[in-house]
FIKOLZA-1660 file (N, C-alpha, C; in steps of 0.1 Angstrom, whole numbers, plus 5000, padded with zeros to 4 digits):
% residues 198
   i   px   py   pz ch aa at
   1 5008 4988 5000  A  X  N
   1 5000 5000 5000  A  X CA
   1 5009 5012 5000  A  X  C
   2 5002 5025 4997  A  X  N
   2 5010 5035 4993  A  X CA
   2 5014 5042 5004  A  X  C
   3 5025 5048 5012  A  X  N
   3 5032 5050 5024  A  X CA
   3 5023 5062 5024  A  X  C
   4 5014 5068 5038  A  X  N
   4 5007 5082 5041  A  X CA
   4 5019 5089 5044  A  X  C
   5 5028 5088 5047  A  X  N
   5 5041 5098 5053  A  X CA
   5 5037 5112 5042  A  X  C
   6 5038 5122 5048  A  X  N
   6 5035 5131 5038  A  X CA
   6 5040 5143 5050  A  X  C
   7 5037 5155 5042  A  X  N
   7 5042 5162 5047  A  X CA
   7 5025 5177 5049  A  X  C
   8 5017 5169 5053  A  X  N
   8 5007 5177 5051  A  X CA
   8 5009 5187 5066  A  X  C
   9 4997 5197 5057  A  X  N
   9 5000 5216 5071  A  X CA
   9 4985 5213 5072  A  X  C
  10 4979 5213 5081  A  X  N
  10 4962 5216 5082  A  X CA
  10 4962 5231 5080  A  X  C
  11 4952 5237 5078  A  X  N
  11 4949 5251 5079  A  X CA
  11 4944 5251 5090  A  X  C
  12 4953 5258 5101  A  X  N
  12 4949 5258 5117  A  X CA
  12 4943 5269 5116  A  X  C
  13 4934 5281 5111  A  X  N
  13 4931 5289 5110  A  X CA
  13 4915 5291 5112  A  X  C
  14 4909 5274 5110  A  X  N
  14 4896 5279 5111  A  X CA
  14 4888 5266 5126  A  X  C
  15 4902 5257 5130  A  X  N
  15 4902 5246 5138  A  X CA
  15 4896 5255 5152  A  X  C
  16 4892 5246 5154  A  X  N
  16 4886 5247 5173  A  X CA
  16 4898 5239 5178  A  X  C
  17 4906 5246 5180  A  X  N
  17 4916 5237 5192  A  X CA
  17 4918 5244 5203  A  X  C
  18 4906 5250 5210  A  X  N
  18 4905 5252 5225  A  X CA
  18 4902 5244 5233  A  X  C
  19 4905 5247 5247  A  X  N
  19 4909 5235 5255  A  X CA
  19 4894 5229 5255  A  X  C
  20 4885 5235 5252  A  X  N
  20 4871 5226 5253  A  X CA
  20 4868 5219 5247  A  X  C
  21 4878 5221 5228  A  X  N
  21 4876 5207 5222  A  X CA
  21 4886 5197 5225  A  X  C
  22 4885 5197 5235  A  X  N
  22 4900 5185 5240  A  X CA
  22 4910 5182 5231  A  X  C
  23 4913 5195 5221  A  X  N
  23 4927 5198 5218  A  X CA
  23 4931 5210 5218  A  X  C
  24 4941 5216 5215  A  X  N
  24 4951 5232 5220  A  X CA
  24 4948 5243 5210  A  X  C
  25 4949 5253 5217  A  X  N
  25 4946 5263 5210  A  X CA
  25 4959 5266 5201  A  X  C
  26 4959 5271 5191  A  X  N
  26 4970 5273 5186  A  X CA
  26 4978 5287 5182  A  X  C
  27 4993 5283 5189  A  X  N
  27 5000 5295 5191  A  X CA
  27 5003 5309 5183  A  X  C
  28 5005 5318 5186  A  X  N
  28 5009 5324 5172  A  X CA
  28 5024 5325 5173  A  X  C
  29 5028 5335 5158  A  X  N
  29 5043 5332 5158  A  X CA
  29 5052 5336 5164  A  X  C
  30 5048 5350 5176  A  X  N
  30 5051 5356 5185  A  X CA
  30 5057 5345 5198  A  X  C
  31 5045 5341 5199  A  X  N
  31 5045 5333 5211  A  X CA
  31 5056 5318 5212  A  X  C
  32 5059 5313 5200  A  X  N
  32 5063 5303 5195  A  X CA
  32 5079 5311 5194  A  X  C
  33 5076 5315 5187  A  X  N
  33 5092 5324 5179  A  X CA
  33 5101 5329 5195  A  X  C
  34 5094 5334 5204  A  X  N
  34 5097 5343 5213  A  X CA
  34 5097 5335 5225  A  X  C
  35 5095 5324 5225  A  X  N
  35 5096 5314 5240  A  X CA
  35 5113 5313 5240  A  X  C
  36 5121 5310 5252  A  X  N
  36 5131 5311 5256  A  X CA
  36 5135 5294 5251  A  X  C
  37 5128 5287 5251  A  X  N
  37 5127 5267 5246  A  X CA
  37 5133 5271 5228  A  X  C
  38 5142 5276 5223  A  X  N
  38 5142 5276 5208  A  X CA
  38 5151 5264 5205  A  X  C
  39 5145 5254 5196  A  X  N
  39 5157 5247 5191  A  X CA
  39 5171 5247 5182  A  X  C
  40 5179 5240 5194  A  X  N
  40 5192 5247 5191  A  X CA
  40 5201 5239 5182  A  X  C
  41 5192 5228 5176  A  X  N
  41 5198 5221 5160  A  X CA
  41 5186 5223 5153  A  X  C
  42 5177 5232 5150  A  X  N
  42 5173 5234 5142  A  X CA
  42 5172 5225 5129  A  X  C
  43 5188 5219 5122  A  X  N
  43 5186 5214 5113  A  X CA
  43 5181 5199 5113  A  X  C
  44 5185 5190 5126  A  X  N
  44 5176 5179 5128  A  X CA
  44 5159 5175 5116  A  X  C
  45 5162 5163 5118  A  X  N
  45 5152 5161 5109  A  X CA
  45 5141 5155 5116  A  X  C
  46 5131 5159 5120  A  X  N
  46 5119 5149 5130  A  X CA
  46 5105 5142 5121  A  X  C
  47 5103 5129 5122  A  X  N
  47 5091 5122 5119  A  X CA
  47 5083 5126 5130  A  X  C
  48 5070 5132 5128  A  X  N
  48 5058 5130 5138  A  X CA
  48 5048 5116 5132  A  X  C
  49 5043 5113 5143  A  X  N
  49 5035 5102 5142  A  X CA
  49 5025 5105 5149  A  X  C
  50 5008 5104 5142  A  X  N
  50 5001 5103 5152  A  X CA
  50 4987 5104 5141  A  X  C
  51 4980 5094 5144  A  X  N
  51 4967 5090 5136  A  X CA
  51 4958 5099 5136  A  X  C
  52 4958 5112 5149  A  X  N
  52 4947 5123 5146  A  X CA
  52 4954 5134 5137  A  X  C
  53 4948 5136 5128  A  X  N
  53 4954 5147 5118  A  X CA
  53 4953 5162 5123  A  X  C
  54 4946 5168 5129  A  X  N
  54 4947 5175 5140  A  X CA
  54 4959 5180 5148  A  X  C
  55 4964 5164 5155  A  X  N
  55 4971 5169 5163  A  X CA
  55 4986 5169 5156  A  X  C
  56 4985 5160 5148  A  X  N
  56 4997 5156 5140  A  X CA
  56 4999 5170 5134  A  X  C
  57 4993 5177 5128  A  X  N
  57 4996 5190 5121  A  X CA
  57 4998 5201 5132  A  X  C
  58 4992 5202 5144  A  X  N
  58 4998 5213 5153  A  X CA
  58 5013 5212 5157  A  X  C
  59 5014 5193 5164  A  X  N
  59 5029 5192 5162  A  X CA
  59 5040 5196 5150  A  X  C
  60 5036 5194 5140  A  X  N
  60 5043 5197 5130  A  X CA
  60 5044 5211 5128  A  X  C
  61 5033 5220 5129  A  X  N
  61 5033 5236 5129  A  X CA
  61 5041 5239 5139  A  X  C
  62 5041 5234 5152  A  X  N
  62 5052 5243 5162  A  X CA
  62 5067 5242 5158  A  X  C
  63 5069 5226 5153  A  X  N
  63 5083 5224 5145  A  X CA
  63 5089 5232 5139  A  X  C
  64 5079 5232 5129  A  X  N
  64 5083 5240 5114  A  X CA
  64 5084 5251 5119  A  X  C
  65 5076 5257 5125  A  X  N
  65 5079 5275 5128  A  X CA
  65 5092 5277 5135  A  X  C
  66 5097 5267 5141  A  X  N
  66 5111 5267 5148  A  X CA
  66 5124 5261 5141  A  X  C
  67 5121 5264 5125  A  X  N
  67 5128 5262 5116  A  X CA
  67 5130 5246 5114  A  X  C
  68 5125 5236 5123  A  X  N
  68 5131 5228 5121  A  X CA
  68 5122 5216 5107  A  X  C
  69 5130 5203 5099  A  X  N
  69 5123 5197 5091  A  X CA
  69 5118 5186 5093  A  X  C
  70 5100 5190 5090  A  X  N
  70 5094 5177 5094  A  X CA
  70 5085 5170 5082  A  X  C
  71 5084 5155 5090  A  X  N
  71 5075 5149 5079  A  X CA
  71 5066 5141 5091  A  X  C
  72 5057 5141 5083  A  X  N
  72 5043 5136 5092  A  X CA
  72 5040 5120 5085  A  X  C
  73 5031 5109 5097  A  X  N
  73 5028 5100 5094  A  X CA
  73 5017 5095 5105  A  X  C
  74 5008 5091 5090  A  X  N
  74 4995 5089 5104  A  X CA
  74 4996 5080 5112  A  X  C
  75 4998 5067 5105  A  X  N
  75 4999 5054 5114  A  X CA
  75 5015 5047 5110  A  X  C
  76 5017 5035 5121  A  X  N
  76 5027 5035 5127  A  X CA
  76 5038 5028 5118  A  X  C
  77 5026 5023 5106  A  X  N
  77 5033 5011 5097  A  X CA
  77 5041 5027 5088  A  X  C
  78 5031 5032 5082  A  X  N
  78 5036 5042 5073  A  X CA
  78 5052 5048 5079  A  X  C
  79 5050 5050 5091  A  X  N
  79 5063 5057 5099  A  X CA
  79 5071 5047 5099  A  X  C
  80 5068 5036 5097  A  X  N
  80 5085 5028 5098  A  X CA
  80 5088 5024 5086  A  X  C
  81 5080 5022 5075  A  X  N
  81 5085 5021 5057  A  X CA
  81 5097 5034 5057  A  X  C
  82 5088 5048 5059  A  X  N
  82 5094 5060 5061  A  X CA
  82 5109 5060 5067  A  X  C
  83 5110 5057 5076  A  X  N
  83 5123 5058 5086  A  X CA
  83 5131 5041 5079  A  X  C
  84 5126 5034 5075  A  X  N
  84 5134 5026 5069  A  X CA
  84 5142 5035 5057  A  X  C
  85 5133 5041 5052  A  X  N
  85 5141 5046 5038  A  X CA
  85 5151 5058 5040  A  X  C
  86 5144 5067 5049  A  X  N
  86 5152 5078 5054  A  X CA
  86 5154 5083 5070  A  X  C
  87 5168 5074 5073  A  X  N
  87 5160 5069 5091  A  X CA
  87 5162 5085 5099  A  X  C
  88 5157 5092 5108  A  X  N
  88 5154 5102 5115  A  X CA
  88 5162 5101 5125  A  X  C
  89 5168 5111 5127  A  X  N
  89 5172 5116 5145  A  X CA
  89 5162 5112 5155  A  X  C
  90 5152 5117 5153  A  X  N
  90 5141 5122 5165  A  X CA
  90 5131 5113 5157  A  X  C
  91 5120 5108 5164  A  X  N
  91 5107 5105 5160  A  X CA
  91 5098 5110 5172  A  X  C
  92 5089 5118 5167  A  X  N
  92 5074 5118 5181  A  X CA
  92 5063 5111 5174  A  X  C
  93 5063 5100 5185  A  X  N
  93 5051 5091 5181  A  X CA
  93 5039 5088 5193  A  X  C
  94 5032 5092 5190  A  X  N
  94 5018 5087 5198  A  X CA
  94 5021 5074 5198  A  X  C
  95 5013 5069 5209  A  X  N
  95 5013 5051 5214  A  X CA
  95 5002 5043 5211  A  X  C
  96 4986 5053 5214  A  X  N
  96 4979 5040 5209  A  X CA
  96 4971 5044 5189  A  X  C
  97 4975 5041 5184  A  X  N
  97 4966 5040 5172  A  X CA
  97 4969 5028 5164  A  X  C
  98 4967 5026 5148  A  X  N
  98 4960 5017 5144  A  X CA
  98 4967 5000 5144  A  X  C
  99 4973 4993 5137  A  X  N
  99 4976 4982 5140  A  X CA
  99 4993 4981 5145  A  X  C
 100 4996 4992 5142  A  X  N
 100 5010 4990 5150  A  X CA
 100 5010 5003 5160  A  X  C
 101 5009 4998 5174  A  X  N
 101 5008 5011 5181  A  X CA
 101 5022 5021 5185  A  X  C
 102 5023 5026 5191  A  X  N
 102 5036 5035 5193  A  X CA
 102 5046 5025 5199  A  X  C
 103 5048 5020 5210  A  X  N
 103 5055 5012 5217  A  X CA
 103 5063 4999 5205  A  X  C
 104 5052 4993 5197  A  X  N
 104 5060 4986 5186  A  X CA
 104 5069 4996 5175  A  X  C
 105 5065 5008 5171  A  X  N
 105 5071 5017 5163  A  X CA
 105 5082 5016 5175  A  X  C
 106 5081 5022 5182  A  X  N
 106 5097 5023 5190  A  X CA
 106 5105 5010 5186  A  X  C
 107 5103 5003 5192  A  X  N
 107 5112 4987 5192  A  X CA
 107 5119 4986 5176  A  X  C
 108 5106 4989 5169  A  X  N
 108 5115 4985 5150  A  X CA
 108 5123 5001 5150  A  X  C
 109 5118 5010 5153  A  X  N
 109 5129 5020 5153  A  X CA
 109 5141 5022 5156  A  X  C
 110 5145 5010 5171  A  X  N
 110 5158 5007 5173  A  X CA
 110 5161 4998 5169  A  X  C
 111 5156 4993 5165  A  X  N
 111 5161 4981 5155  A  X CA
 111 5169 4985 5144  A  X  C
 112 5159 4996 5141  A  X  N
 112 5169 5000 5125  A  X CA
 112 5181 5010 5128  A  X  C
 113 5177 5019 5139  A  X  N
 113 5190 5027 5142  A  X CA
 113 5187 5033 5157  A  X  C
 114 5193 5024 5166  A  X  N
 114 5194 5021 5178  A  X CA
 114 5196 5040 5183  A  X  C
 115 5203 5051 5179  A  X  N
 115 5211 5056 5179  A  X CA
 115 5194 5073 5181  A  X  C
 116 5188 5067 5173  A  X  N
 116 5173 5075 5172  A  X CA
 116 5171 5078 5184  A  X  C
 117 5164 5092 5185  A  X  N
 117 5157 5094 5200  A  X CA
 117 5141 5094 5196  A  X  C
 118 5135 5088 5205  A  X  N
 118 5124 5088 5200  A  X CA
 118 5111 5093 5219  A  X  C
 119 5104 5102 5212  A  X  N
 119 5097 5108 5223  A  X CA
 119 5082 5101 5219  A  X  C
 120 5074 5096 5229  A  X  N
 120 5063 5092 5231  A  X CA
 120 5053 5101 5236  A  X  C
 121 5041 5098 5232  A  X  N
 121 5032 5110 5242  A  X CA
 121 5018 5099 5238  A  X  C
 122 5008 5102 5252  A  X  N
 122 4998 5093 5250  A  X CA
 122 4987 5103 5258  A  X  C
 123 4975 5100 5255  A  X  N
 123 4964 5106 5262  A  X CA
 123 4960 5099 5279  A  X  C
 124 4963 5084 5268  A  X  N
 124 4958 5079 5282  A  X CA
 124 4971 5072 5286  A  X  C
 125 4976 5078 5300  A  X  N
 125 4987 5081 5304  A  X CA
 125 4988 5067 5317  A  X  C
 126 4997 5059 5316  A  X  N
 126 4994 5051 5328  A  X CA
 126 5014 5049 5334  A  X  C
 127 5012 5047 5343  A  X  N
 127 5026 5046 5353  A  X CA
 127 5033 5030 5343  A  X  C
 128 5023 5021 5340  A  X  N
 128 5029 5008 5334  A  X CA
 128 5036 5012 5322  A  X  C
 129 5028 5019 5310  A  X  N
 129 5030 5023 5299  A  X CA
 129 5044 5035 5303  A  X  C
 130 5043 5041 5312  A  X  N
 130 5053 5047 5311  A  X CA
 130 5066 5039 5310  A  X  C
 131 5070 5034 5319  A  X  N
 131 5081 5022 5324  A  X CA
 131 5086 5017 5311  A  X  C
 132 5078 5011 5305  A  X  N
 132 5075 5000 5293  A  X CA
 132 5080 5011 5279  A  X  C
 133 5077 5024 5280  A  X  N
 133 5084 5031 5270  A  X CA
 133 5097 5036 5273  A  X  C
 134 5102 5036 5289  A  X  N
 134 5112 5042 5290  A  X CA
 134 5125 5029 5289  A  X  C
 135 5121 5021 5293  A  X  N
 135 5127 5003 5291  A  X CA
 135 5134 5003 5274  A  X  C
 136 5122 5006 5270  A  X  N
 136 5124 4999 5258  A  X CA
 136 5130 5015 5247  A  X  C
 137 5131 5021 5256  A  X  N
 137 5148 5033 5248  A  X CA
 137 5136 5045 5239  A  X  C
 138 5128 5048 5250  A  X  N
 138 5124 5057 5244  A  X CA
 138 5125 5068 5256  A  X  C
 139 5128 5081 5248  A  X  N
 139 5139 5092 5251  A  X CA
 139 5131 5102 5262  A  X  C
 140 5116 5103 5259  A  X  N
 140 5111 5113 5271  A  X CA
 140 5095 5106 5270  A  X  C
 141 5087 5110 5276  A  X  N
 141 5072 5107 5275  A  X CA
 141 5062 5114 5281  A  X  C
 142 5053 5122 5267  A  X  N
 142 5047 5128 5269  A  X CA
 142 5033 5126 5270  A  X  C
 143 5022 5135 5284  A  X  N
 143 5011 5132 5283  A  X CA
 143 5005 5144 5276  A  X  C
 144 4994 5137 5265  A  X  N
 144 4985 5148 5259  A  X CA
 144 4969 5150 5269  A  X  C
 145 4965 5161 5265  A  X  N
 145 4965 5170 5257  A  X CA
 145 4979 5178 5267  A  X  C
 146 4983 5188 5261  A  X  N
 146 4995 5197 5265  A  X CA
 146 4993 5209 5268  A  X  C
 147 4994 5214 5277  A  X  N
 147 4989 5224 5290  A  X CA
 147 4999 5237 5282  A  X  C
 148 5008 5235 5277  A  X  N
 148 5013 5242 5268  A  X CA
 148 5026 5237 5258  A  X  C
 149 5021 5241 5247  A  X  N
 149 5025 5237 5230  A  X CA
 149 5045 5240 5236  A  X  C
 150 5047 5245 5240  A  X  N
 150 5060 5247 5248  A  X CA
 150 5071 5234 5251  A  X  C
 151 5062 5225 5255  A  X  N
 151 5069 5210 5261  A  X CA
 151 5070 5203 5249  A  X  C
 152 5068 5203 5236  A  X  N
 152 5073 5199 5226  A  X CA
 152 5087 5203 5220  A  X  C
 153 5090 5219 5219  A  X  N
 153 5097 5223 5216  A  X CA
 153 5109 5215 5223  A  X  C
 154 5109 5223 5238  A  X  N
 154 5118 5217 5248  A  X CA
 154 5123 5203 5251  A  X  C
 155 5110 5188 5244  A  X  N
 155 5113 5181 5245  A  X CA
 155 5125 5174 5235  A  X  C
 156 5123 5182 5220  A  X  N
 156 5127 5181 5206  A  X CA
 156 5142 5182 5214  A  X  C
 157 5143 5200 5216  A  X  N
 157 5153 5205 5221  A  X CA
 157 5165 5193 5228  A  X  C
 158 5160 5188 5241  A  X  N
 158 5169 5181 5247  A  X CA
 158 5174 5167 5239  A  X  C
 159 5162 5165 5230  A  X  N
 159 5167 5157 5226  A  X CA
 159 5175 5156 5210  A  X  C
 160 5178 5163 5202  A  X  N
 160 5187 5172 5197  A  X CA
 160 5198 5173 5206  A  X  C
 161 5201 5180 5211  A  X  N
 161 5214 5184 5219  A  X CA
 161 5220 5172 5227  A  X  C
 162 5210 5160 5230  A  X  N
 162 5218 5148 5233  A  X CA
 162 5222 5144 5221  A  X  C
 163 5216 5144 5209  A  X  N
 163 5225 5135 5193  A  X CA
 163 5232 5147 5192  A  X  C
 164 5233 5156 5194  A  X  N
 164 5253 5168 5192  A  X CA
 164 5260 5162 5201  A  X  C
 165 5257 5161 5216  A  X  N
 165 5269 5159 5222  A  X CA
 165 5275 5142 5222  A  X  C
 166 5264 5136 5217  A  X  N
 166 5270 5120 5214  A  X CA
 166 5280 5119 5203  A  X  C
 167 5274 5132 5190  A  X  N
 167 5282 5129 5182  A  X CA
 167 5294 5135 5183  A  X  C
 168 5297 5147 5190  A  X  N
 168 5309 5155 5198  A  X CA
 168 5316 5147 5203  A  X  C
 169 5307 5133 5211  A  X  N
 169 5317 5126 5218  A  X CA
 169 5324 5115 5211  A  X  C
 170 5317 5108 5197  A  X  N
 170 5322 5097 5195  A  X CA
 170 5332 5108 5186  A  X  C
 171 5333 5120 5182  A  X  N
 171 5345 5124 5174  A  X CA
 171 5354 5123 5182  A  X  C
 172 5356 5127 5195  A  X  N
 172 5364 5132 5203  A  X CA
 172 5372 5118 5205  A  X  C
 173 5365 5109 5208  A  X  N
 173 5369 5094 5209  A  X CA
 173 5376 5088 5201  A  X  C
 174 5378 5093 5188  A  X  N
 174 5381 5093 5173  A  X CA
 174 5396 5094 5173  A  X  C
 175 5390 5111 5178  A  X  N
 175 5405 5115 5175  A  X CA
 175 5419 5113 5186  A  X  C
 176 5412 5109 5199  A  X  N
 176 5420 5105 5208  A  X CA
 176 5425 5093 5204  A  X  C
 177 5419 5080 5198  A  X  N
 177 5422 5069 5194  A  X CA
 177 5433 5074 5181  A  X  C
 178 5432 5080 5171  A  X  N
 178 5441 5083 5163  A  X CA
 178 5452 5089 5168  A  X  C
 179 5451 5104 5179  A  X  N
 179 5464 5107 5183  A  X CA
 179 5469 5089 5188  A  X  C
 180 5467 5085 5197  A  X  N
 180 5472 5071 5202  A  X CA
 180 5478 5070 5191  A  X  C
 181 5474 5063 5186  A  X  N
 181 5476 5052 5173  A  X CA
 181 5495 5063 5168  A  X  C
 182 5493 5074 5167  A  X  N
 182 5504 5080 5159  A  X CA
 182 5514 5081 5172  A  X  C
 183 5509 5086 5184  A  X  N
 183 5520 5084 5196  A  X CA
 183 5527 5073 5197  A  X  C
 184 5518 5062 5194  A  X  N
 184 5527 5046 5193  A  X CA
 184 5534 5042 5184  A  X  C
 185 5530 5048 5175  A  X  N
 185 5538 5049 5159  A  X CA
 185 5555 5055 5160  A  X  C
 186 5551 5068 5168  A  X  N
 186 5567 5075 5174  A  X CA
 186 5575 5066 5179  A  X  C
 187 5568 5061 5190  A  X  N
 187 5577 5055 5200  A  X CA
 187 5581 5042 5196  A  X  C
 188 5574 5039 5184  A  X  N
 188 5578 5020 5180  A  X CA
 188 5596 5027 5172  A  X  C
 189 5590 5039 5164  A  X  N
 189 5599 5043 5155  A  X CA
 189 5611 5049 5163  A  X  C
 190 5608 5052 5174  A  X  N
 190 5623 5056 5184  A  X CA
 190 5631 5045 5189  A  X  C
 191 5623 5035 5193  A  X  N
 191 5627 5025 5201  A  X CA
 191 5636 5015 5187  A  X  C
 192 5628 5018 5178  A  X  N
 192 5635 5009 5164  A  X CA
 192 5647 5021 5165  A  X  C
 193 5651 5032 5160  A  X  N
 193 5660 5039 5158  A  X CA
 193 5675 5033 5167  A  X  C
 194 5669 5037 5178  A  X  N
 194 5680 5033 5192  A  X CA
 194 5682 5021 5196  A  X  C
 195 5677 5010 5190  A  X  N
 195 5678 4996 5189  A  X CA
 195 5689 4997 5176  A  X  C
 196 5688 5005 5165  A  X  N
 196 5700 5004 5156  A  X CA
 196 5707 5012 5161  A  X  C
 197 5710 5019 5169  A  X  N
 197 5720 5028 5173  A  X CA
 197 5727 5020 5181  A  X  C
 198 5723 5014 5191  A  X  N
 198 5735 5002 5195  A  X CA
 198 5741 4995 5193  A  X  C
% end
């Protein structure tokens, strides 16, 4: 079947997402643009996941307005064809929708690159489900609806700035292992020198 991954925008302009329709009002760019939570890899690439189109599009609107590149996927099979072909930094996936719910999206997503951070968020929020996503290597866990559009950015945020400093650190590791590698190289080459000097 043909992958929904898409990169669709709702027109939030004419939605009821006040808190009475048990989803969020939506921010303007003031408010978004001007929160102190700005993401600080911006270029990151994030999959959202999440079967209500609604919500999947506000997520994706607070992204995008914070420069960063997203692609949207309704359900969970579509999101893992997707990330098979072009695997993601980040994924935000909802947990319960259609035959593959969030919790299995996680699992096949470390599967294919262990290395992924992946943030969870659920409505129906339980202390079990939490455990069970934090076990199984998923990065933060969020409950919806969201008291403010804010805890996404921030969540994005930290998790971004954990894939810089991982990747800061396996350079650093890199290059420590290479100086080695050439310090031993000296010393073979000295000790051979002064071995013919005797």
């Amino acid at each position: 079947p043909e992958s929904q991954a898409d990169d669709y925008r709702p027109d939030t302009s004419r939605m009821d997402l006040s808190a009475e329709s048990g989803l969020w009002e939506m921010p303007t760019d003031s408010q978004i643009m001007g929160t102190d939570s700005k993401i600080m890899n911006p270029e990151a690439r994030i999959l959202v996941v999440d079967d209500e189109d609604v919500i999947r599009g506000v997520i994706a609107e607070v992204l995008r307005r914070q420069g960063v590149e997203v692609t949207e996927a309704a359900f969970g099979e579509d999101a893992l064809e997707e990330f098979k072909r072009h695997p993601y930094p980040v994924v935000i996936t909802d947990i319960i929708m259609g035959k593959m719910n969030g919790l299995e999206l996680l699992r096949e997503i470390k599967k294919v690159n262990p290395q992924t951070e992946v943030i969870v968020m659920t409505s129906n929020a339980s202390m079990e489900t939490a455990v069970t996503a934090l076990r199984e290597g998923a990065y933060d866990y969020l409950i919806k609806p969201f008291e403010d559009l804010e805890v996404i950015a921030v969540a994005v945020d930290r998790a971004t700035e954990r894939l810089r400093l991982r990747t800061e650190n396996r350079r650093l590791l890199e290059s420590l292992r290479e100086a080695k590698e050439v310090a031993e190289g000296a010393n073979r080459m000295k000790s051979e020198f002064l071995a013919n000097m005797s």
